[in-house]
C-alpha positions in Angstrom: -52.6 0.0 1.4 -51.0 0.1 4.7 -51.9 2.8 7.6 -47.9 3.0 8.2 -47.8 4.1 4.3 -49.6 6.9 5.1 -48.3 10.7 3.8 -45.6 9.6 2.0 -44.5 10.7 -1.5 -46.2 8.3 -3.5 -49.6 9.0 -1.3 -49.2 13.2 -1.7 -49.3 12.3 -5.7 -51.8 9.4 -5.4 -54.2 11.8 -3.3 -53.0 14.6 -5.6 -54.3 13.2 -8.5 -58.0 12.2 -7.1 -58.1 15.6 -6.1 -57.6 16.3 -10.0 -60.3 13.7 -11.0 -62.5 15.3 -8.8 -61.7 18.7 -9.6 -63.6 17.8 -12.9 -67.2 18.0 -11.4 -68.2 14.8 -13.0 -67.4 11.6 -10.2 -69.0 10.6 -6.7 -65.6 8.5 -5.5 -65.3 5.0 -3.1 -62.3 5.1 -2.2 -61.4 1.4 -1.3 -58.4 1.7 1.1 -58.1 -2.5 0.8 -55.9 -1.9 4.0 -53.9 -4.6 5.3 -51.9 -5.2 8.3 -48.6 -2.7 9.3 -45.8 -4.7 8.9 -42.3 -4.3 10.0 -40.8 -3.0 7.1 -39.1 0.2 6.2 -41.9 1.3 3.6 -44.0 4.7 3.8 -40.8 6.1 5.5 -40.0 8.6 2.0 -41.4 11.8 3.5 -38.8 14.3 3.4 -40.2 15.8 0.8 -42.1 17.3 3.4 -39.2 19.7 4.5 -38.9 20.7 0.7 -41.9 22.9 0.7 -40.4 25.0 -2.2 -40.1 21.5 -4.6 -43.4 20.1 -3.5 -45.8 22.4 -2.6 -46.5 23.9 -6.1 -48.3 20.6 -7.6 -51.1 20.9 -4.4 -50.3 23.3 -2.1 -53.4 22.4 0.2 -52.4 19.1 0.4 -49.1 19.3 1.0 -49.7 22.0 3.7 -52.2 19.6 5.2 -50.2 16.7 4.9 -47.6 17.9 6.6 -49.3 19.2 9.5 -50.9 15.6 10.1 -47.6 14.3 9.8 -45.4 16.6 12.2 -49.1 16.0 14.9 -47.1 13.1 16.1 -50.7 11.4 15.4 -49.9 7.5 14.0 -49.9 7.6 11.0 -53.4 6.5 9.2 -55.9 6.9 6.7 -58.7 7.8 8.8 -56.8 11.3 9.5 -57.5 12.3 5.7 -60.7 11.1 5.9 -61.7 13.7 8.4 -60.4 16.2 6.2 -62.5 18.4 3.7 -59.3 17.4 0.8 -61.4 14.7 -1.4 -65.4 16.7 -1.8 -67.8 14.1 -2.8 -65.8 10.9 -1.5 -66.6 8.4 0.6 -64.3 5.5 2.7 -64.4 2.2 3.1 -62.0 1.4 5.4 -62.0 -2.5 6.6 -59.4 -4.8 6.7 -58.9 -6.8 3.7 -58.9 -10.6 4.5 -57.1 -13.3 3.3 -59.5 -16.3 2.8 -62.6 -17.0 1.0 -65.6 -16.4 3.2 -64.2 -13.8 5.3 -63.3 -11.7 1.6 -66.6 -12.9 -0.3 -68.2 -10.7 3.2 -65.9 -8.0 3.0 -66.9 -7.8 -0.8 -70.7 -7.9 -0.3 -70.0 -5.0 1.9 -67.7 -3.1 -0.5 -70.9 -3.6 -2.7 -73.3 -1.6 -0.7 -71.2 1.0 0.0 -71.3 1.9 -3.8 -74.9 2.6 -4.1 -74.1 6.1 -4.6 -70.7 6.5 -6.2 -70.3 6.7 -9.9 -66.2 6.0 -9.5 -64.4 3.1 -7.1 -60.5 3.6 -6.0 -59.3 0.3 -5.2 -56.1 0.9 -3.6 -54.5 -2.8 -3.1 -51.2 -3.1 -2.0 -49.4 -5.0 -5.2 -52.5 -4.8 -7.7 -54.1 -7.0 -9.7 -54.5 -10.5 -8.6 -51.4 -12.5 -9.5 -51.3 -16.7 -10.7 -48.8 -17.3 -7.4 -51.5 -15.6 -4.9 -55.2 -17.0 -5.3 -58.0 -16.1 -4.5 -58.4 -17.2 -0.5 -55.0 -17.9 -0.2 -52.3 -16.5 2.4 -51.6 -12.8 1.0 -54.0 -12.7 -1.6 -55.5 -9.5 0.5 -53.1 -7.6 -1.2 -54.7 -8.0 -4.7 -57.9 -7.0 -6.4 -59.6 -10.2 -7.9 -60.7 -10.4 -11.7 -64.2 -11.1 -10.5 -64.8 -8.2 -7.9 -63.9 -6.0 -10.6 -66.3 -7.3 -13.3 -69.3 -7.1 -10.7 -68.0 -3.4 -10.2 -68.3 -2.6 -13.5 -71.4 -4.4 -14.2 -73.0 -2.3 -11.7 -71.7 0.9 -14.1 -68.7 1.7 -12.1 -66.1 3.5 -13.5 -62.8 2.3 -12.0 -59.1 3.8 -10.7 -56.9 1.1 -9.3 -53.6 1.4 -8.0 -50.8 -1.1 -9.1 -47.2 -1.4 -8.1 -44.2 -2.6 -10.4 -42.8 -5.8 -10.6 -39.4 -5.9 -12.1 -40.6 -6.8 -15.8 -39.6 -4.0 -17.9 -42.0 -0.9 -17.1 -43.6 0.0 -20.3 -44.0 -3.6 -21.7 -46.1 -3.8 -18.1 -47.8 -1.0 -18.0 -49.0 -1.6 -21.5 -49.9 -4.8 -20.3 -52.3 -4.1 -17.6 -54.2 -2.1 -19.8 -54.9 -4.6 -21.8 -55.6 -6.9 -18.6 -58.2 -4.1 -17.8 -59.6 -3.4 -20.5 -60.4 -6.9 -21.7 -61.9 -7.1 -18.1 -64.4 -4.8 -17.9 -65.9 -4.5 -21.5 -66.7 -1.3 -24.0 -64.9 0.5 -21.7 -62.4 3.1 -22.0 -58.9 2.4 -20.5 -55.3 4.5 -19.6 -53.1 5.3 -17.4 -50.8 7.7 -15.2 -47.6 7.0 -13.9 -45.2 7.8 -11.2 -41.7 6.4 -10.7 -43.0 3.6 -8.7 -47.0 3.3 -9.1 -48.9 2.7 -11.9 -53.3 3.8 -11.7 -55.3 2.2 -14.2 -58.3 3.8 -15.4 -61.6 2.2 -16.9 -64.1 4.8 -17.8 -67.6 3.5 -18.1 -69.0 4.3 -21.6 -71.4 6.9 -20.1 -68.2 8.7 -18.4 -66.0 8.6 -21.7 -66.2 12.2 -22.8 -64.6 13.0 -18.8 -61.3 11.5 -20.3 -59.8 14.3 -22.0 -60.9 16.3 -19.0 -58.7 14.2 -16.3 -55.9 14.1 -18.3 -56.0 17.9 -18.7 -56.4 18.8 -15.2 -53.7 16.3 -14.0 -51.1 17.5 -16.6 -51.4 21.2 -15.8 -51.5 20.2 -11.8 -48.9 18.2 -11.7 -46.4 18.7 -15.1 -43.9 16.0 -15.4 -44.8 13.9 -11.8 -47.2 11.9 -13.8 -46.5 10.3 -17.2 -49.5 9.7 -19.2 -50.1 6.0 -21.3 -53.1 6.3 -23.5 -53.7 3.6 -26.2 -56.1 6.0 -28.7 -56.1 9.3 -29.0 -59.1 11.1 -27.4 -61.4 11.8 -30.1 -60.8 8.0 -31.3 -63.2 5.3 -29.8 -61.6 2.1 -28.4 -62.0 -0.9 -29.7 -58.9 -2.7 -29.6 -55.3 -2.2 -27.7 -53.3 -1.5 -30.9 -50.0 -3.7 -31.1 -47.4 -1.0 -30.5 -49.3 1.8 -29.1 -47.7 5.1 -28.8 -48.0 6.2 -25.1 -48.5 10.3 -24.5 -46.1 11.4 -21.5 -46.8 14.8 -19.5 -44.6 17.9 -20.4 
């Protein structure tokens, strides 16, 4: 996540649909920002969906109205303006820079740690995903990944998890389907799907405790937000994991 991202389409739907998550009663969220230095490019500049209050503001209308007042401040745009909001009940922040290499990230980790002592539910909100071969861990740009390891020691600490991942250009549902598998072999007995939008992808892994929330989430997010999120669910609800089947059917949002 970058600060200069902030407000933009695909952050109205991401925050959208923790507010859905937490409109089920059942999580105390982390949200891990994993931010990362503004750059110079173009990104986080799609936000004129904010002067199509008629389109937009049915999925959330207090956060789009909220939004858009932040945005039309003139404030810079960052995270730390949600986070004085009332929008996510029963979140917390942690908001430090992500750093490339080892030591620095091992400290920024240990610290992530602590913060979860009373959260049930982690966001990690990287800016590509999960870690990739061509960007290892401690190397240039590798703060824009989530490691293999910090995820297993936040599930072994009975986290549930919701990470943000962005597309490559591999066809999208052979990915998708994919990183559920990735995720799911990752953090075991657990419960894994996930929503969609046209250009970000949130994994979920519920902890076995949290597994009966599932049908709950998707419920709430598919009458909040209709057709803006497209569901991929490897088992049907009332069927416990235990494998990713081969071809699994995925379950989109009408």
């Amino acid at each position: 996540m970058k600060n200069q991202y902030f407000g933009d389409i695909n952050d109205y739907r991401k925050y959208g649909l923790l507010r859905a998550i937490l409109a089920t009663g059942n999580f105390k969220l982390l949200i891990v920002w994993m931010l990362t230095r503004d750059d110079k490019s173009s990104n986080g500049g799609k936000i004129d969906y904010l002067a199509q209050h008629t389109r937009w503001s049915k999925y959330d209308s207090r956060l789009y109205y909220s939004l858009r007042k932040l945005l039309k401040s003139g404030q810079p745009r960052k995270v730390s303006l949600l986070e004085q909001l009332n929008l996510l009940v029963d979140a917390e922040f942690y908001s430090d820079l992500v750093p490339d290499f080892a030591e620095e990230r091992d400290q920024w980790f240990q610290k992530l740690l602590e913060r979860t002592s009373g959260s049930n539910l982690v966001f990690l909100d990287p800016d590509n995903g999960l870690e990739a071969e061509s960007r290892p861990y401690g190397s240039k740009g590798s703060a824009k990944y989530v490691f293999r390891n910090e995820i297993k020691e936040l599930w072994s600490r009975n986290k549930s998890l919701l990470i943000c991942q962005h597309f490559t250009r591999e066809k999208k549902a052979e990915f998708i389907w994919r990183k559920i598998a990735e995720l799911q072999k990752i953090t075991s007995k657990s419960s894994v799907f996930a929503v969609s939008t046209s250009c970000a992808l949130f994994l979920m892994a519920l902890q076995p405790a949290s597994r009966r929330n599932k049908k709950e989430i998707l419920s709430t997010v598919r009458n909040r937000w209709k057709k803006q999120f497209r569901i991929w669910d490897p088992y049907p609800v009332h069927i416990t994991p235990t494998r990713i089947p081969r071809h699994p059917s995925h379950h989109a949002i009408q």
